[in-house]
N, C-alpha and C positions, 0 to 999 in steps of 0.2 A: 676599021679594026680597033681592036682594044689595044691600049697601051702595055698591058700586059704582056701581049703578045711579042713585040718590038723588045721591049725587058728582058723575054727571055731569049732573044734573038742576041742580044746583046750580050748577056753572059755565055751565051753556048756559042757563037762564034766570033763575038768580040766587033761585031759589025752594028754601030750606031744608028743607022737606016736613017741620021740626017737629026737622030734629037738629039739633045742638048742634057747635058745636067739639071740644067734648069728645067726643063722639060719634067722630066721624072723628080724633081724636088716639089713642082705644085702640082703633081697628081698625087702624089704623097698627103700634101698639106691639104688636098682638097676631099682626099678621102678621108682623112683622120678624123677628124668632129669631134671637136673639144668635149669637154665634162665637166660637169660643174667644181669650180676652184682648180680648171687646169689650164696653166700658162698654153699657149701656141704650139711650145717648145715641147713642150710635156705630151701635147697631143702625139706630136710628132715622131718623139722619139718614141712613145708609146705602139704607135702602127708599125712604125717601123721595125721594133725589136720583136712584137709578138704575135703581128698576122703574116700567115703565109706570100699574100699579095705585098703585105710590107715589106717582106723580107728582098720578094723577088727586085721590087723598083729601087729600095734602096740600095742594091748591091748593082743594078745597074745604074742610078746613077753617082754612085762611086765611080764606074769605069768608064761611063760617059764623057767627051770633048765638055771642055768648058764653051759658054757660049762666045760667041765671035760677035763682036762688035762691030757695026757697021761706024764708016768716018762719021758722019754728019751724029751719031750718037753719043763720041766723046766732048767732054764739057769742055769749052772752050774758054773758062776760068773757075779754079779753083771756087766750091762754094764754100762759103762761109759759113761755121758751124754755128744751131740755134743754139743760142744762151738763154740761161736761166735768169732766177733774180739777182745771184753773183754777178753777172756777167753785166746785165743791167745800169745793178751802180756803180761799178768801176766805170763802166762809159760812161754817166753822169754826170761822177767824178773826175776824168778827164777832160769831159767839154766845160764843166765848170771853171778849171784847172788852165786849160788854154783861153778862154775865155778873159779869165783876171789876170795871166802873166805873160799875154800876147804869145801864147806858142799854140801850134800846128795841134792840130788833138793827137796825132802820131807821136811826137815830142812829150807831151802832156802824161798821155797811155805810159809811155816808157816808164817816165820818173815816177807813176803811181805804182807799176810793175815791180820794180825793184827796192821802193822802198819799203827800209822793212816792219814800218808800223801798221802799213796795209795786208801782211804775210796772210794773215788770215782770211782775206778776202780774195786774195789771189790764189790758196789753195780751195780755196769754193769756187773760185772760178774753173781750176784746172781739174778739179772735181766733175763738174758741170757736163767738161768737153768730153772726160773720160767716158762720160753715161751714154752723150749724144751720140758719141765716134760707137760704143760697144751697140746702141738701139738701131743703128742706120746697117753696120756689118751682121747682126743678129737678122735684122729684114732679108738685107741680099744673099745672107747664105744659111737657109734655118737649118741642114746637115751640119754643120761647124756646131751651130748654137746646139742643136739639139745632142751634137759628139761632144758639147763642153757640160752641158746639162748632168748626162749618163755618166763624163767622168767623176763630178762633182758628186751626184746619187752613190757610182759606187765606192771612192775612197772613204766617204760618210760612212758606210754598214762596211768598209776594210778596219776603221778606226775603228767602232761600236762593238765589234764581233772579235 
């Protein structure tokens, strides 16, 4: 059966038939089909707002369960976000740093961290995370990205008009 189907099973009697949010977010993204000079997001919110089938999947998966996680798929430590070239020479500059004043590179990092001649490099750093932490939550939830998109689109033409 089509996904369609289950969509509108969901909005008329509020019964999931066992999918997920995520279910109906990459039927979404899988139906949309970019255009030329259009972000992901764009496709997305694009299908979404102005085909009928869009309309139908994405209002179901608005009221769709979030999905359920099985144990063995939560991370069993914190990752580590990728850095940039910020991010780069401060650790450089830290193993240098420990290196010639015999401290720990954690000891090192700190005193590069705070002091304030490096300011500038540490808001490139904190730059960096900001881009990687919005690129990683934009992936897991293209409905958020694609609702930040639309608000952003239409405050633009609330301010212009």
């Amino acid at each position: 059966m089509d996904i369609r189907h289950f969509a509108k099973l969901l909005v008329e009697t509020r019964n999931p038939c066992g999918l997920t949010r995520q279910d109906f977010e990459e039927e979404i993204a899988k139906r949309a089909g970019r255009r030329e000079g259009e972000s992901t997001a764009q496709a997305f919110t694009r299908y979404a707002t102005t085909t009928e089938d869009g309309k139908l999947l994405f209002k179901a998966a608005v009221m769709a369960p979030a999905p359920k996680q099985a144990p063995q798929d939560f991370p069993t430590k914190k990752p580590e976000p990728k850095g940039g070239a910020a991010t780069a020479e401060l650790n450089e500059l830290a193993r240098a740093m420990a290196r010639e004043k015999n401290f720990s590179f954690e000891q090192a990092f700190s005193r590069l961290w705070s002091d304030p001649t490096r300011a500038d490099l540490v808001n490139r750093v904190k730059r960096e995370q900001v881009e990687a932490t919005r690129d990683v939550r934009d992936q897991r939830w293209p409905i958020a990205a694609a609702e930040r998109e639309f608000e952003r689109d239409w405050r633009s033409r609330q301010t212009a008009g």
